[in-house]
N, C-alpha and C positions, 0 to 999 in steps of 0.2 A: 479600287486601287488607290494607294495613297499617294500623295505625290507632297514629296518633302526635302527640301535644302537644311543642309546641316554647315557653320556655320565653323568651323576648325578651326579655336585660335590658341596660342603660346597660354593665354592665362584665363579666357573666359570663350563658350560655346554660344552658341545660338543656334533655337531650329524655328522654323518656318515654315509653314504651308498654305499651300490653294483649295481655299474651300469657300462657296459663298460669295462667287465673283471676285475675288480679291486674296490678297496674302496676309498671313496674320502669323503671329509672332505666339510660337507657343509657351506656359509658363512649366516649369517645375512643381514640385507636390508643397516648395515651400514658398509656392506664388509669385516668384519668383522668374522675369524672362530673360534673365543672366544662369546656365549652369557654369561652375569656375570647373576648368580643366586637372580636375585632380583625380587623383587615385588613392586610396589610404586603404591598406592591409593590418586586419584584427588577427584576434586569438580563435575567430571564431565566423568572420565575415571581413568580407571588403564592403569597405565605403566608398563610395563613388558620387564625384558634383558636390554638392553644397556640406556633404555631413561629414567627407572627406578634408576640408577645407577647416572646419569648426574643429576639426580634433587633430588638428596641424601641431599644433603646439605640445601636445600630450601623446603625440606617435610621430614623431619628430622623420625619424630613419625609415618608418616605412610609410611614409606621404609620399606619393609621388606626383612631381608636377613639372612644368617648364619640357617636359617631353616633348613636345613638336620639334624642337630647335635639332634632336638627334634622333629622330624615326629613319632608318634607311641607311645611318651611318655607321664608321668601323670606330672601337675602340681609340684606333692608334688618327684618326683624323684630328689636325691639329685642333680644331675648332672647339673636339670635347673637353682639352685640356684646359681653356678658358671655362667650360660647363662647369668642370668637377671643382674649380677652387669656390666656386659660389653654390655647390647644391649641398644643403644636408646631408642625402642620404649614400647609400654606396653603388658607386658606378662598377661593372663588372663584364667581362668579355664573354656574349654569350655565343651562339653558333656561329659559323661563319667569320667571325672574326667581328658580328655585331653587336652594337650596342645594346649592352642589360641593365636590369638591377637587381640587387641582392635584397631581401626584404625577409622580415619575420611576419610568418604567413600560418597559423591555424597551430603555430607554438612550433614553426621548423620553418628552417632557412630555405629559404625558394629563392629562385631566380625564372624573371619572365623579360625575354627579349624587345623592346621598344613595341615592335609590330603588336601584342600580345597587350602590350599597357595603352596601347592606342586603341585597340579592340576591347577592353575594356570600358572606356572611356564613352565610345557609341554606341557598348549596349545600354548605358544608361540615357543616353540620348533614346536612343531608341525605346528604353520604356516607359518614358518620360511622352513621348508621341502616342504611342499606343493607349498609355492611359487618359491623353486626352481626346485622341480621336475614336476610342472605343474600338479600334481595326487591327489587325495585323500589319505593320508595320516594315516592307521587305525595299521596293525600289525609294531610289532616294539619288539627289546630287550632294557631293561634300566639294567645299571649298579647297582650294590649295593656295599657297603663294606662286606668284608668277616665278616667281626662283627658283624652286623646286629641281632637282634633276632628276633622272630617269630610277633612278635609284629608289629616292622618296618617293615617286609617285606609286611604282610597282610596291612598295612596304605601303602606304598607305591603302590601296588596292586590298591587299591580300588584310590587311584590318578589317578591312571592310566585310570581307569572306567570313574572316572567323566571327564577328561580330554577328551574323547572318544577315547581311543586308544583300543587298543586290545592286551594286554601284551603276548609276547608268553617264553617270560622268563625273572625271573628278575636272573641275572648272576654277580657272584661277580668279584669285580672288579681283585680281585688276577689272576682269572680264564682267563680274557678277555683279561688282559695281555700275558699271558703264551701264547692263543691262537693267537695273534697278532705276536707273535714271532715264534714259532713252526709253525704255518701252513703251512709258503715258507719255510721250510728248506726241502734241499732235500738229505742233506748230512745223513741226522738221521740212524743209524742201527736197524736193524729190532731185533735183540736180547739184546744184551750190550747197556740198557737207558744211555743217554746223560743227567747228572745231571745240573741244571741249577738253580739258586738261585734270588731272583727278589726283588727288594726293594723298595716299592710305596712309598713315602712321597709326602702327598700330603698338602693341605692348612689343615687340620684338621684333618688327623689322618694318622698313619703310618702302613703298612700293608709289611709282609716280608714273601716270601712263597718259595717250596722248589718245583723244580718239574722237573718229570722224561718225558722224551721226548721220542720217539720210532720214528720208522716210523709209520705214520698218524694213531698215538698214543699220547696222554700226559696223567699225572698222577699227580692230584698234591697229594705232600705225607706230607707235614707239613703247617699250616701258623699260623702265631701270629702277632699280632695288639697291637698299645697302640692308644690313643686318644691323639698325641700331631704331629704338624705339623707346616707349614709354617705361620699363624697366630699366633703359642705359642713366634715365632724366633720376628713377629712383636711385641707382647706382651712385649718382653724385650725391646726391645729400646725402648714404647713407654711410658714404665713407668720409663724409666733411664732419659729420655728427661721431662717428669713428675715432676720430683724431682731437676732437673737441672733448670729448669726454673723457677720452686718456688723459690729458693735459689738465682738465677740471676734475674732474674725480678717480682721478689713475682706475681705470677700467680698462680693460685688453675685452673689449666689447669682441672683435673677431675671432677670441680664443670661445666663444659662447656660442655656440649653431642656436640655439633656442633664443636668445636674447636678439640674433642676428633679424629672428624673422620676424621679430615682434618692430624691431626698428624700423627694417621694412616697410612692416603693415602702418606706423606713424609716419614714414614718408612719405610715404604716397596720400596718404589724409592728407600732410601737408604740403605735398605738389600739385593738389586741387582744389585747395583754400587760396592757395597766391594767383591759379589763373585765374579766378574770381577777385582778388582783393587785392592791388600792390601796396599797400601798407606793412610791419615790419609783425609776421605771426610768430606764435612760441608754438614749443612739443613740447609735449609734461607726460613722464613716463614713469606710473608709480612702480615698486619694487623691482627696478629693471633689472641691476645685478646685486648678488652681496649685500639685499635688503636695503636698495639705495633707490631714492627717487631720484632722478634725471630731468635736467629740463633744458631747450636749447630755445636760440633766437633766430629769425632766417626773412629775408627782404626779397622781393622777386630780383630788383636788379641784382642785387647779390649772385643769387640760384643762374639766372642769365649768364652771369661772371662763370660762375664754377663749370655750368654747361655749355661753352662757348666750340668749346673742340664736338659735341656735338650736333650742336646748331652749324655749325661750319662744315660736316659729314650733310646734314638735312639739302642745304644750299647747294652742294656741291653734285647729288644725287639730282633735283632738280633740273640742275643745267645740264647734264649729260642726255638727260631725255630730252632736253629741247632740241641739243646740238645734236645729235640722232636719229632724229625725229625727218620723216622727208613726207611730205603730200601726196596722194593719187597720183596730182599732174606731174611728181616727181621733183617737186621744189622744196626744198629747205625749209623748214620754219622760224616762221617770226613770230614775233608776242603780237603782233595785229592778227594774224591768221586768228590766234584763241579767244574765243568770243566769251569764255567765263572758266572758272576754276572752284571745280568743288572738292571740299575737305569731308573726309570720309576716318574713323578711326578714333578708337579713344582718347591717344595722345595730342591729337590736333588740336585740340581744345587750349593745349599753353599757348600762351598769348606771342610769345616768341617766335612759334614756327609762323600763325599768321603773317608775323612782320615780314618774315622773311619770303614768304609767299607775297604778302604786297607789293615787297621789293623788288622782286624779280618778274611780275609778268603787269605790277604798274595797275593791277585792279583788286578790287576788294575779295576777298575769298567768299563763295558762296557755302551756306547751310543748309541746303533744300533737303538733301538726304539725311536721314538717319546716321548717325554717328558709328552706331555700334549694330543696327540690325540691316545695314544695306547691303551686306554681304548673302547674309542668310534668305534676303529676299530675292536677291537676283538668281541664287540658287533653286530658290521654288522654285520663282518663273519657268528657267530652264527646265526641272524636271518636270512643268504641266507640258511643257513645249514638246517634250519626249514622249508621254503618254499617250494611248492612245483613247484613254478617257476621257480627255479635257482638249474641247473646241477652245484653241489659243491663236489669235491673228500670226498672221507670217512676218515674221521677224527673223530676217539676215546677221546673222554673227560670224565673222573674221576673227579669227586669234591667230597667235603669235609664236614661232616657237623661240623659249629665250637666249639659248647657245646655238652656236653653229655643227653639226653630226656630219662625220667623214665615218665611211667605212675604209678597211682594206679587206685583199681576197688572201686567202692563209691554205697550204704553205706558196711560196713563191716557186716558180719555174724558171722564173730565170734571173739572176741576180740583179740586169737593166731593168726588171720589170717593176713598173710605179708601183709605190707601197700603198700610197692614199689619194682618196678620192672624194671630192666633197660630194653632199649628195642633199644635205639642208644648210643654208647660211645662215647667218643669227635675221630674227623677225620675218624669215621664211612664213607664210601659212599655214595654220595647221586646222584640220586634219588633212594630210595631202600623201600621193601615192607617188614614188615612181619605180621604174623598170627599169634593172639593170643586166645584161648581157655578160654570162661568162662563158668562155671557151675553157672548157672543162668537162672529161669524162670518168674522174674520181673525184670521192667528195674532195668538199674542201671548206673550209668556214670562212663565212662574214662577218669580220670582227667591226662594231659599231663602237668607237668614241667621239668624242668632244673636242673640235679642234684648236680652238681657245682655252687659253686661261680661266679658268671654274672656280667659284667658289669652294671648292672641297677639294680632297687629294687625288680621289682617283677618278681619274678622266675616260676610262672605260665605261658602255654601258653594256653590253652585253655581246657573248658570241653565240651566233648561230653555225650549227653542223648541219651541211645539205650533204643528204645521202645520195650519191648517184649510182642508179642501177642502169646504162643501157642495156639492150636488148639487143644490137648488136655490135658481140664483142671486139671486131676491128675500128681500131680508130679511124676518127678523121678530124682531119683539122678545121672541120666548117661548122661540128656538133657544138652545139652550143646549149650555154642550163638560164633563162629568163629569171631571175629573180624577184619579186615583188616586194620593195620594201617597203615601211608606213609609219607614219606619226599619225597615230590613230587622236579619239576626240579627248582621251584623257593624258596627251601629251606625253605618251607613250611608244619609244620604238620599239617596232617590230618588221619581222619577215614573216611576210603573211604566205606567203608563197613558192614554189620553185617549179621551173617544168621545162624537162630536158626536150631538146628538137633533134633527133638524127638527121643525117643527108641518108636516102636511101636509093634505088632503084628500081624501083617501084612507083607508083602514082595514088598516095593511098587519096582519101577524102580531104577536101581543104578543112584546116581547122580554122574558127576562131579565135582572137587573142583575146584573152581575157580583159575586160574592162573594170573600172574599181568604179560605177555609178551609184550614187548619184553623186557622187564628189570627182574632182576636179583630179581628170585623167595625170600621171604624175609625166614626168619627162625619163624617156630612156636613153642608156647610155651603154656602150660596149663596154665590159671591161675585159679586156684579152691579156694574155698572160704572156705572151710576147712583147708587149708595148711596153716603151716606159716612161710614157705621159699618158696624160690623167685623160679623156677623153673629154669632147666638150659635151656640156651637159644643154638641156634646156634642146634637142632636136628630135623628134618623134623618130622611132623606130618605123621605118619603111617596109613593106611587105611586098616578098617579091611574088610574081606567079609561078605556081608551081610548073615547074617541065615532066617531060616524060619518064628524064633521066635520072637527075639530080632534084626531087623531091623533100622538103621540109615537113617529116612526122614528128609530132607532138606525143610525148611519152609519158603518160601519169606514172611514173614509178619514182618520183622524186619524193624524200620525207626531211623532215628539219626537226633539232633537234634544239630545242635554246635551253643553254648554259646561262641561268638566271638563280640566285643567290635565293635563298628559304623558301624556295618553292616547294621543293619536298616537305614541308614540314607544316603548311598550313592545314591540311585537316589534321594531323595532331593538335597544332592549337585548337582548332574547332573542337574538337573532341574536350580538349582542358578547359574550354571557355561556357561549355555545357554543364560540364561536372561542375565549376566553380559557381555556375549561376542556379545551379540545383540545391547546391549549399546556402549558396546565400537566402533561397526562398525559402528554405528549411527552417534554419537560422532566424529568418525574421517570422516566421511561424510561432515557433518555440520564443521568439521574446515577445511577442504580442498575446500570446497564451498568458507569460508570467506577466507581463505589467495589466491583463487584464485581471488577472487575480488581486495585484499588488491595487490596482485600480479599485475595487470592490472591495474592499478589506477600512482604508480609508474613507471609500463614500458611504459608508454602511454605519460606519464608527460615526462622521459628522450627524449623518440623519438620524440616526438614533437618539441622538443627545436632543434634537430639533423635533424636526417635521415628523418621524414614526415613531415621538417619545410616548404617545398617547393610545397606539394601536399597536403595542405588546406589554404582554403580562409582565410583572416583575420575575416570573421563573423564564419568560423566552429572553426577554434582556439579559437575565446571567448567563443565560446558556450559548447565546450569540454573541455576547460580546469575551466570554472566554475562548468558544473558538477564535474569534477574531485577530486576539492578543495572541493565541497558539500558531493563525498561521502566519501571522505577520513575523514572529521570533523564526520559524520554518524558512519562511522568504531568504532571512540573511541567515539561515544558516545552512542546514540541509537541503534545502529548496534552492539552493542559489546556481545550479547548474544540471538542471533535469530534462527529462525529456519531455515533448508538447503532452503526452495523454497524462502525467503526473499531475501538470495543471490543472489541464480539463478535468481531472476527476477532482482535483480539489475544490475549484471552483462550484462542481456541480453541487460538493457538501458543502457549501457554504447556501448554497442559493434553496439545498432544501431547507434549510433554519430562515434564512430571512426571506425568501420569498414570500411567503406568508403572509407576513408584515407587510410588505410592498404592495400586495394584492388589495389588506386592507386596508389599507392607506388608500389607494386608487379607486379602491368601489365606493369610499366613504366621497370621495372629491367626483365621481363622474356621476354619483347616482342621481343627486338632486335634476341634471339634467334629463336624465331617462324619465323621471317619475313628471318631469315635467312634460315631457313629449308625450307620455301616452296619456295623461290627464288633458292635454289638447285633442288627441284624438276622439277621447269620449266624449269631449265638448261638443265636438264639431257632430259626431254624432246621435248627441241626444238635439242639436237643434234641428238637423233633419226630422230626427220624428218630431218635431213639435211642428213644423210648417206644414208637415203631411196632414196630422191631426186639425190644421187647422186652414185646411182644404186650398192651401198654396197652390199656385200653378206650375211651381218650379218643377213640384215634385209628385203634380198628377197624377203624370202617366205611369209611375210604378206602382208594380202590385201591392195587395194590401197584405198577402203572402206573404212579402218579399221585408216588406218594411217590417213585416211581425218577428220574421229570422234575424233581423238586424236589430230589432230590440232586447229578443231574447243574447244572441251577445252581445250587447250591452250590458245586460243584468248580469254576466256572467264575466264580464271584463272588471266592473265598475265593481264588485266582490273583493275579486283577486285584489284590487288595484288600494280599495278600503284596510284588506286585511293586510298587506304588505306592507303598505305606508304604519299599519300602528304595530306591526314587527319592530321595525326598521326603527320606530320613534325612540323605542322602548329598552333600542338594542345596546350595552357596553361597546364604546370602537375597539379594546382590545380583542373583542368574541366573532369567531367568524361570521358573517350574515347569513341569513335563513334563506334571502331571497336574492339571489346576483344578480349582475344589471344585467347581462346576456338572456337571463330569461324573461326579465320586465322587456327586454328589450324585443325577444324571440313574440310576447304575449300581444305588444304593442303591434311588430309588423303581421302577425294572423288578425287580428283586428280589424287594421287597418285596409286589406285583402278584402277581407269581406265586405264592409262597408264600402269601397270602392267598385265593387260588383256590383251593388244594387245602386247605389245612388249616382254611378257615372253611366246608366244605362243612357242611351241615347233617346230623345224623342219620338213617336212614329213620324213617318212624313204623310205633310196632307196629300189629300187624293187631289190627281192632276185633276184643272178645271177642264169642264167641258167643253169641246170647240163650239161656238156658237154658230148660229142656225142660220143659215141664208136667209134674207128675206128678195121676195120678188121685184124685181126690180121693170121699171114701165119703159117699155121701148118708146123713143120718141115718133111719132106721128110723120109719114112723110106728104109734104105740104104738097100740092096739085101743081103740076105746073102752069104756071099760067101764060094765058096766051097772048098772045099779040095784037091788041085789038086798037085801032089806030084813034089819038085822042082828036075828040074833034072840039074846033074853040067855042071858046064861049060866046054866047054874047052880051053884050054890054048895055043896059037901058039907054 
C-alpha cells in the first residue's frame, strides 16, 4: 500500500512519502521536487506540471493555472470577478452555476468545470508517484487551506474520485504543519503543553495558527487566514513596472496578456534577489513589447513602501489569532505563553514579514521546517498514521473547525417555532458527532449553513431530505426522528443518520442508541417544532425505561437524501478523465515513435561521417545516407502527423540498411576482448598439462584419461582460435566477419566447461587414522598392612 501526502498549492505541488523509516520528498521526470500547478491543453494532448508551465507563453488561453483560489465556487461569487481581470484565459459558467473554463482542446472548444482541471492536476501527481514508487498509487492525504468551506472541500473530494485516488483525508494545511514539527520532538512534557505559533504564507493566502504540543499530543487552539500572499507582493511590482513603462516607453503593457506573464515571471525573480540583497536591483527585459527592450530600477525599502497595505493585512491576520486564541485552562493568550514561532511558506522568506513577526511576539522567527515541503510531509505522516501497513507511534491530533454550522428543521409548523439552531461554533472540534431530536412524522429537511460572515457568498452548505416512513399510521405527539449529524475528518458536514422512535403498546425489545466510537460522543439536543427557542445544547439525551404501556420502538425505515451540488456528475468526469489519459498515452506513444525515428536519422548521419566512416562500403553509404535525406524531407512533410506503426515501420527500414554497420562497428570494438578471454583460457590450460606432465601434486590425483580429453580440446580450441585470429587479421572492416564474437565467445565458454570438469575435481580424502592400541597398564601393588608392634628404646653405650 502506498501511503502518500499530496501537497495542493495556488502555484506549486508537492508529494511525499513513507518509506525507509522516514518521509522523502518525491521528484518529477524533470528532477525536479517542485511540480508547478498547471494545466495546458494541445491540439493533440494536455500538458500537465512542468511542460504545461514551459509552453505558458506559446498557449497563452489554454494554460491553466491559479485554479485552487475557485474549485468549488459559483461563477457569480464576487471573489471570481477579482480572478478574471488578472487570468489570461477564459472563465465560463459551467453546471450548476460552477466555475469553468473554455479551452481549445484537440482543435475544439471544451469546457471542463474546476473539479475536472483539479482532477487533472492529481493525476499527474499521481503518475509522477507511481513512477517513482514502481506501485499503484490509490490511497493518499491532500492538503487543504484551513479556509476552506464545505463547498471546496466536497469539490476537492470528488477530484480526487475522478482522478482515481482514494482520499483518506483531506487535512488542513495549518494542521500538517504542526504535525511535521511535533511528531520528532521528544523533548515535549506530558502535562505543561509547549505553546508554538506557525505562520504559512504561502503564494495565495496566509494562514496563522496557535498550537498546544504535549507528548504525542498536539492541539491546535486558534487559526486565522486572510487571502493575501506571495502573488499579492508580485502584484505590486508588477503594476509599479505597469505605469513605469507607460510613462517611459508609452506601452499599455496591461493591454498584452502575453507580455503580462512574462513581467510577472521577472517580478518575482525580482522579489527574491531583494529578500537576499537590500541594495537598489534592475529588470532588463529583451523584446518585451513592439520589439522594445525594457529595463526598471527597484530597492527593497521602496518594494516595502509600495507593499505597505499588505504587510499591514500580514500584521493584522496575526493579531486576530492571538486575540482568539484561548488555552486548555481557558485563558487568554499572551506572547509569554508562545515559547517560539515558525515560518512555514514561500513568501515568508521577504524580510518584511519576519520584521513584522519579530514585532509582534518580541522573538526571533524560527526555520527549523522546510519552507515549501512541510506541508507535503505532515500529509504522509497522517496517511502512514491511517494505514494499516505502517507501525506509526500514537499521536493525538485535535483540529478545528473554521466557521461556526447552524441547522434549521424545514418546513416549519408553527410560525413561533425557532428557525435556527446552532450545532458547531467557530474552533469547535473536529471530527465530532452529535444527536439531534425531532418531533416529526413526515419528512422534513435539515438545512445546514454557516452562521457567520464567510468568506464567500453563499452561506449554505447543504440540505438533507429525511424520509419518514412510520409504521403506525396514527400520530402521536411523543414520536420522535434522532438525527445524527458530523463533521467528519475531512471537515466535512454530514448527516450520517436518521431513526424514527414510535410510542407504541406494546413492550417490544429495548434498543440501543447508537454510539459514533471511537470518537467523541456528540451532545443531543430536542429539536421540536412547537418551540421557539433554540434548545440548550451540550446535555446528553437521557434514556428512559421502557413501561408496559407507553414503549419507545426504534424504526429503521428512515432514508436521507443530500441535496449536494456535481454529485451526479462525477463518474461522468471519471469516465472523461480516462478517455483523456488514454489519449494522452497514445499521443505520447505516437511522439516518441517519431522523435525516435527523427532521433536515428541525425545519429546515423553524425556517425557516418566519424566513427562507422570505415565500416561501410562506398555503395552502403550512398544508399544510407539517401534514405536518410528521404526520411528526414518525409519527417517535415508527409510524416509530420501519422500514426505510431508509420514510424515503426519506417524506422525498422532504416535499421535494416544501417544496422549492419552498427553490428560491424561493434564486433570490430568488442572482439579484441573475446579473442583475449579465450587465449587466457587456453593458457590456463595448457599450463595444467604441463604440471601434470611434470608429476606436480596439484594435479596427481587426476586421471591420465582425463587430462588426455582435455588436451585433445585444446588442440582442437587452440585451431579454431589460430585460424580465426588470421581470418580476422586479414579481414576489410567494411566485410562482414567470418567469425562473431558470440561464437568465439559460445567456443570459449564449452572449453571452459570442460576444463573445469577435470581439473576442479576434488582430492580423495585420506583414510581415517587408525584408533590406537591400548597398552596394558600395571595395577599398583597393594602394600601389607603393617602392624603394630611396639618400639622399644634403644640403648645408649
Amino acid at each position: 500500500m502506498s501511503v502518500i501526502g499530496f501537497d495542493f498549492g495556488n502555484e506549486n505541488c508537492f508529494i511525499a512519502v513513507a518509506r525507509a523509516g522516514g518521509i522523502e520528498t518525491i521528484a518529477n521526470e524533470y528532477s525536479q521536487r517542485v511540480t508547478p500547478s498547471y494545466v495546458g491543453f494541445g491540439d493533440k494532448q494536455r500538458d500537465l506540471g512542468v511542460s504545461a508551465k514551459n509552453k505558458q507563453n506559446t498557449n497563452i488561453k489554454s494554460t491553466i493555472y491559479g485554479f485552487k483560489r475557485y474549485i468549488g465556487r459559483k461563477v457569480s461569487d464576487p471573489v471570481m470577478e477579482n480572478e478574471k481581470s488578472v487570468l489570461p484565459y477564459e472563465i465560463v459558467e459551467s453546471r450548476d452555476g460552477e466555475v469553468g473554463v473554455c479551452v481549445k482542446y484537440r482543435k475544439q472548444d471544451k469546457k471542463f468545470c474546476s473539479r475536472q482541471i483539479t482532477a487533472m492536476l492529481l493525476t499527474k501527481l499521481k503518475q509522477i508517484a507511481e513512477a517513482d514508487l514502481h506501485i499503484k498509487v490509490v490511497d493518499c492525504v491532500i492538503s487543504v487551506p484551513f479556509f476552506f468551506n464545505d463547498a471546496e472541500r466536497r469539490a476537492l473530494l470528488d477530484s480526487a474520485k475522478i482522478a482515481g485516488l482514494n482520499c483518506l483525508k483531506l487535512m488542513n494545511e495549518t494542521t500538517a504543519v504542526a504535525l511535521s514539527y511535533g511528531f520528532y520532538k521528544h523533548d515535549l512534557s506530558e502535562e505543561k503543553p509547549r505553546i508554538v505559533a506557525f505562520v504559512d504564507l504561502g503564494h495565495s493566502a496566509l494562514q496563522v495558527s496557535v498550537v498546544a504540543f504535549t507528548k504525542e499530543r498536539l492541539k491546535m487552539l486558534a487559526c486565522e487566514s486572510d487571502v493575501v500572499g506571495g502573488r499579492d507582493f508580485d502584484r505590486v511590482l508588477v503594476e509599479y513596472f505597469c505605469d513605469d513603462f507607460q510613462a517611459r516607453y508609452k506601452l499599455d503593457v496591461r493591454s498584452n496578456k502575453r507580455a503580462m506573464i512574462r513581467l510577472y515571471s521577472e517580478c518575482e525573480k525580482l522579489k527574491k534577489q531583494m529578500s537576499s540583497i537590500a541594495l537598489e536591483l534592475p529588470i532588463n527585459i529583451e523584446c518585451f513589447m513592439e520589439d522594445k527592450d525594457v529595463s526598471g530600477k527597484m530597492k527593497r525599502d521602496q518594494f516595502e513602501s509600495l507593499a505597505s497595505g499588505i504587510l499591514q493585512r500580514i500584521e493584522d491576520t496575526i493579531q486576530r489569532a492571538i486575540a482568539k486564541c484561548r488555552l486548555e485552562d481557558d485563558r487568554i493568550l499572551t506572547l509569554e505563553d508562545v515559547e517560539s514561532v515558525e515560518i512555514v511558506g514561500g513568501s515568508s522568506r521577504v524580510p518584511a514579514v519576519k520584521a513584522i513577526i519579530r514585532k509582534i511576539f518580541g522573538k526571533e522567527p524560527s526555520t527549523t521546517l522546510n519552507a515549501d515541503e512541510a506541508v507535503s510531509r505532515g500529509c504522509a505522516l497522517q496517511c502512514a498514521m491511517l494505514s494499516p501497513n505502517f507501525k506509526v507511534k500514537n499521536f493525538s491530533i485535535t483540529d478545528l473547525q473554521p466557521y461556526p454550522i447552524a441547522v434549521r428543521v424545514l418546513p416549519k409548523l408553527d410560525p413561533s417555532e425557532g428557525s435556527e439552531y446552532d450545532i458547531f461554533p467557530q474552533y469547535h472540534q473536529v471530527p465530532y458527532s452529535r444527536i439531534i431530536s425531532v418531533f416529526r412524522r413526515e419528512p422534513f429537511i435539515v438545512e445546514a449553513f454557516y452562521r457567520q460572515e464567510v468568506p464567500f457568498e453563499d452561506k449554505q452548505i447543504a440540505k438533507f431530505h429525511v424520509k419518514v416512513e412510520p409504521r403506525n399510521p396514527e400520530a402521536s405527539p411523543e414520536d420522535k426522528v434522532k438525527v445524527k449529524i458530523r463533521v467528519n475528518l475531512n471537515g466535512v458536514f454530514t448527516v450520517v443518520s436518521a431513526t424514527l422512535f414510535e410510542k407504541g403498546d406494546e413492550s417490544p425489545e429495548p434498543m440501543e442508541e447508537v454510539k459514533d466510537a471511537p470518537m467523541n460522543e456528540g451532545d443531543s439536543a430536542a429539536v421540536n417544532g412547537a418551540s421557539d427557542a433554540a434548545p440548550a445544547p451540550a446535555e446528553p439525551e437521557k434514556k428512559k425505561a421502557p413501561s408496559a404501556k407507553q414503549t419507545e420502538c426504534k424504526i429503521e425505515s428512515v432514508t436521507i437524501d443530500a441535496d449536494l451540488e456535481g454529485q451526479g456528475y462525477v463518474m461522468k468526469y471519471l469516465e472523461e478523465e480516462k478517455d483523456m489519459i488514454v489519449a494522452d498515452r497514445t499521443e505520447q506513444e505516437r511522439l516518441d515513435a517519431k522523435n525516435a525515428v527523427e532521433e536515428y536519422v541525425y545519429e546515423m548521419r553524425d556517425k557516418l561521417a566519424d566513427a562507422l566512416q570505415d565500416y561501410a562500403s562506398d555503395s552502403d553509404k550512398s544508399e544510407l545516407s539517401q534514405h536518410l535525406t528521404s526520411t528526414e524531407d518525409w519527417l517535415y512533410g508527409d510524416g509530420e502527423d501519422l500514426a505510431t506503426s508509420e514510424y515503426v515501420k519506417r524506422l525498422e527500414s532504416l535499421h535494416a540498411l544501417g544496422q549492419p554497420i552498427v553490428e560491424r562497428y561493434r564486433e570490430f570494438q568488442e572482439r579484441p576482448r573475446a579473442l583475449e578471454e579465450m587465449g587466457a583460457a587456453l593458457q590456463k590450460a595448457r599450463k595444467a598439462l604441463d604440471s601434470f606432465a611434470a608429476g606436480e601434486e596439484q594435479y596427481a590425483h587426476i586421471a591420465k584419461e582425463d587430462m588426455d580429453r582435455l588436451a585433445q580440446q585444446l588442440d582442437t580450441k587452440q585451431a579454431f582460435f589460430d585460424e580465426t585470429i588470421g581470418k580476422l587479421n586479414a579481414l576489410p572492416k567494411h566485410l562482414p566477419p567470418p567469425v562473431m564474437i558470440h561464437q568465439i565467445r559460445e567456443a570459449t565458454e564449452t572449453f571452459e566447461r570442460v576444463a573445469n570438469q577435470i581439473l576442479s575435481k576434488p582430492k580423495p580424502q585420506p583414510p581415517p587414522p587408525s584408533p590406537p592400541k591400548e597398552e596394558a597398564k600395571e595395577e599398583p601393588m597393594e602394600e601389607a598392612p603393617k602392624e603394630d608392634v611396639p618400639e622399644e628404646p634403644m640403648e645408649t653405650a
